[in-house]
C-alpha positions as CSV (number, residue, x, y, z in Angstrom):
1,X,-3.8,-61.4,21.1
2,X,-3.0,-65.4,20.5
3,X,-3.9,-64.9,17.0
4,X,-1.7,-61.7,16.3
5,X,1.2,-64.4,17.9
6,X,0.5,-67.0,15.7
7,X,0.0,-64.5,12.6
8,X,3.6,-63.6,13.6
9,X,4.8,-66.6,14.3
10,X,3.7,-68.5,10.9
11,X,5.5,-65.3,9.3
12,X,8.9,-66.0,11.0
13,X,8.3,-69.9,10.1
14,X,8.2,-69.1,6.4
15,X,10.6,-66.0,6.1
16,X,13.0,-68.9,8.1
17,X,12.3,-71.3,5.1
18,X,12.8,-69.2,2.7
19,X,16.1,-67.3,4.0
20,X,18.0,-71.3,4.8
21,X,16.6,-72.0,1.3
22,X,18.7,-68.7,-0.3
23,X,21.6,-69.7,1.9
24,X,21.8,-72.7,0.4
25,X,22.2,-72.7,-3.3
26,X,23.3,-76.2,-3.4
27,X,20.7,-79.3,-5.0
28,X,22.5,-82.3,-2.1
29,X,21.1,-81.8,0.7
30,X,23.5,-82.3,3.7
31,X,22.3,-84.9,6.3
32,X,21.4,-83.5,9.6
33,X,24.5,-85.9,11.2
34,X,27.4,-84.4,8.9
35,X,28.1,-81.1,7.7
36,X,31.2,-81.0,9.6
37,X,34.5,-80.8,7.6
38,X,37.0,-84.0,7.4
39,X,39.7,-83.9,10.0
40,X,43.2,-83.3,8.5
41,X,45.0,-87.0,8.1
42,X,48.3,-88.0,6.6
43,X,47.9,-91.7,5.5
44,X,49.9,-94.0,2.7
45,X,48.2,-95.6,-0.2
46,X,48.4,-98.6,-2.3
47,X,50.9,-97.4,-4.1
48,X,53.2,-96.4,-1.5
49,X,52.6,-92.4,-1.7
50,X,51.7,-90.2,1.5
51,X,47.5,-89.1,1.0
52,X,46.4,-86.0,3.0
53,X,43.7,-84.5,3.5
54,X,44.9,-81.2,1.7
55,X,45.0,-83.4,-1.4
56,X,40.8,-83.6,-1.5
57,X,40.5,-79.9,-2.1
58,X,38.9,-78.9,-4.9
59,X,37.3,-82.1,-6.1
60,X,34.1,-84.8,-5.0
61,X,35.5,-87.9,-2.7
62,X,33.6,-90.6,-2.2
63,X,34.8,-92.7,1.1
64,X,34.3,-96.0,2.6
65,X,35.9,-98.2,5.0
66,X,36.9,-101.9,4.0
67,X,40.1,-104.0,4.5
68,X,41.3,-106.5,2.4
69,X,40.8,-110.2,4.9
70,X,37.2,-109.3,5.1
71,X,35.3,-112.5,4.2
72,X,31.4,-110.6,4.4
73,X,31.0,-107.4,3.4
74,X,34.3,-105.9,1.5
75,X,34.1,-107.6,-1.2
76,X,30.8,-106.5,-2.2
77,X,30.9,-102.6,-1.0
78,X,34.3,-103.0,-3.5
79,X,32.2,-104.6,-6.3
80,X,29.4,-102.0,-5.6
81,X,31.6,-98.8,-5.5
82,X,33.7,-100.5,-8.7
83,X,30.3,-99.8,-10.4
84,X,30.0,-96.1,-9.4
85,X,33.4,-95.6,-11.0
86,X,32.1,-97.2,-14.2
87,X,28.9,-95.4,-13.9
88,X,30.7,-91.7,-13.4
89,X,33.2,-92.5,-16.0
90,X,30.3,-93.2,-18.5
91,X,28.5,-90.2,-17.7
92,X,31.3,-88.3,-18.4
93,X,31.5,-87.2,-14.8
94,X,35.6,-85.9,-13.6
95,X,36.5,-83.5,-10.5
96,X,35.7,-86.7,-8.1
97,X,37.7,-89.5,-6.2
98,X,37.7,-92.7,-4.1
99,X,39.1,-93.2,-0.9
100,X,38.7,-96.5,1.1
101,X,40.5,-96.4,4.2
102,X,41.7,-99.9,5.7
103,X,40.0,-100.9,9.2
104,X,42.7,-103.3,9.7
105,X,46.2,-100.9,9.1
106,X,48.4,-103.7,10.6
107,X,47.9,-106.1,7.9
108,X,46.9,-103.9,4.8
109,X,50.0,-102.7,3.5
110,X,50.8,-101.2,0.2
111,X,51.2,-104.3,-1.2
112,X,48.3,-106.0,0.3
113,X,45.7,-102.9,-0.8
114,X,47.4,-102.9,-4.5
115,X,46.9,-106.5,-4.9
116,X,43.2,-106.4,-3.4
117,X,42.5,-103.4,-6.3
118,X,44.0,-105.2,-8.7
119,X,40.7,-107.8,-8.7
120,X,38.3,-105.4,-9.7
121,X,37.8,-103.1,-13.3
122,X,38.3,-99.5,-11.6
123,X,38.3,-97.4,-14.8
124,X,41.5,-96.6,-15.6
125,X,41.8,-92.7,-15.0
126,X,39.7,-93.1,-11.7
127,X,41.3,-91.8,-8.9
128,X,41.2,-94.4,-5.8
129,X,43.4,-94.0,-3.0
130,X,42.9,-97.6,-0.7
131,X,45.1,-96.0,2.5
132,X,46.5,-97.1,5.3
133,X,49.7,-96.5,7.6
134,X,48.1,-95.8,10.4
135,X,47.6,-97.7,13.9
136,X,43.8,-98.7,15.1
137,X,43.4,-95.9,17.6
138,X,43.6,-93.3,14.4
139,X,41.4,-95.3,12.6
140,X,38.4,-96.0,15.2
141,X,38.5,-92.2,16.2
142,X,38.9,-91.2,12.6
143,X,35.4,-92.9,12.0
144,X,33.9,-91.8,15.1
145,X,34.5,-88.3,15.4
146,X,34.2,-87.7,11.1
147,X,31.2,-90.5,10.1
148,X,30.0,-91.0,13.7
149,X,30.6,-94.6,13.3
150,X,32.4,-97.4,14.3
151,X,35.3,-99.6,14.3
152,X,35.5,-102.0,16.4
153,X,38.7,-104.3,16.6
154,X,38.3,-107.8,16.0
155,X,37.1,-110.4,19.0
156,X,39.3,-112.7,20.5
157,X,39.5,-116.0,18.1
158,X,38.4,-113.8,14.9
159,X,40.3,-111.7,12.5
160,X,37.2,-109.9,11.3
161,X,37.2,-106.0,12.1
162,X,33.7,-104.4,12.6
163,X,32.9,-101.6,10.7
164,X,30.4,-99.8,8.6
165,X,29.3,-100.6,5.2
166,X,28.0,-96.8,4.1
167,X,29.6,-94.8,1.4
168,X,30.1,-91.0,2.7
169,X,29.9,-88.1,0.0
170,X,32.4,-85.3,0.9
171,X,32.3,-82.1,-1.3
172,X,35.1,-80.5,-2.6
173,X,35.2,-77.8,0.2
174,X,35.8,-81.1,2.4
175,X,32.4,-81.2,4.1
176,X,31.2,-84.3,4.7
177,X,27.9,-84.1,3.3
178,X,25.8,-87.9,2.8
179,X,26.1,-91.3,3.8
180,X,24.4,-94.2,1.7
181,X,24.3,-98.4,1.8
182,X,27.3,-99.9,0.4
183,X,25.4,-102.3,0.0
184,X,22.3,-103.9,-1.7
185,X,19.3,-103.3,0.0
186,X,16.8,-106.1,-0.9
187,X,13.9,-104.8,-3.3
188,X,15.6,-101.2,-3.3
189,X,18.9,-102.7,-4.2
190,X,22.2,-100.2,-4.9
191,X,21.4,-96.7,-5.0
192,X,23.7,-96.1,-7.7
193,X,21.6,-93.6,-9.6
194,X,21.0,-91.2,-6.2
195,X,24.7,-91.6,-5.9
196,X,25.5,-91.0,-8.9
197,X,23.0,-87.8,-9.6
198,X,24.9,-86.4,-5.8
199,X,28.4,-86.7,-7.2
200,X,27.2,-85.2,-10.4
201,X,25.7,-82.4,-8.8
202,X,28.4,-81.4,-6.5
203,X,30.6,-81.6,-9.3
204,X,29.2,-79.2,-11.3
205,X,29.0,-76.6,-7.9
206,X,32.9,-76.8,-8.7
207,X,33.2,-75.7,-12.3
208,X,30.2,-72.9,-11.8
209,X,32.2,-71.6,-8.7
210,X,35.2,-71.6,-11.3
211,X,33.6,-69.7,-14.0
């Protein structure tokens, strides 16, 4: 009797993998913390224009969260995600965007986020939306509820916000699908190439969904 159970049970097991395998026909595999869809948001970028989330559809995003008096990590996460733009844009890679939402709203303005852009080469046709606008209970429950991260305001006698260094893939449907280091990771260093490969993947789900 235990061994018809099992028999049956081992056949469930597999039938299971193989019908979540057909369900998904997509090669990025969505982490087992996201697969939720963004929250809807209405911010302003460096360039003074309102960004909503309605304004994603249809294309790959790429999202981080950085602000422009960081003295640690920002300027590196910028430098690093500067190179995915210049490695998509080789490639030959469209149908994706940046967005890098400011942790620290009250003193990145338009201005502040333009003039912070304005020190790295972001290929020319990329589109990067640096946003804020926004007070710092949007933006701490913004990263909690979508990333499950944090943002923590800074302590008393610092002006340095604490915040995560990950870049978050989003698909064009607006799913929130992978995080990776924005940063170097010693002897594994960038992952720029699994980044890369993701974006190029889920851009391609686009124009066979078009076809």
């Amino acid at each position: 009797m235990e061994g018809v159970i099992l028999k049956k049970f081992i056949l469930f097991s597999l039938f299971s993998v193989v019908f979540l395998s057909a369900c998904s026909d997509s090669e990025v595999e969505t982490m087992s913390q996201f697969g939720n869809e963004i929250q809807e948001y209405s911010v302003t970028n460096q360039n003074d224009e309102t960004v909503t989330d309605e304004d994603m559809e249809g294309k790959v995003w790429l999202l981080d969260f950085i602000f422009t008096n960081c003295a640690t990590v920002c300027p590196p996460m910028t430098a690093n995600m500067t190179h995915l733009t210049q490695e998509l844009e080789d490639q030959g890679i469209d149908d994706y965007g940046v967005l890098s939402f400011s942790v620290d709203p009250e003193r990145d303005t338009p201005e502040a986020l333009s003039q912070y852009i304005s020190y790295y080469e972001v290929p020319e046709d990329t589109e990067w939306h640096l946003v804020t606008g926004y007070d710092h209970d949007f933006i701490r429950s913004f990263a909690e509820k979508n990333f499950k991260t944090i943002v923590a305001p800074a302590p008393q006698g610092s002006d340095q916000v604490t915040h995560a260094t990950s870049f978050y893939l989003i698909d064009s449907e607006g799913t929130i699908r992978k995080s990776y280091p924005g940063l170097d990771q010693g002897d594994k260093g960038f992952p720029v190439e699994e980044i890369v490969d993701d974006v190029d993947s889920l851009t391609a789900e686009i124009d066979n969904n078009e076809q």
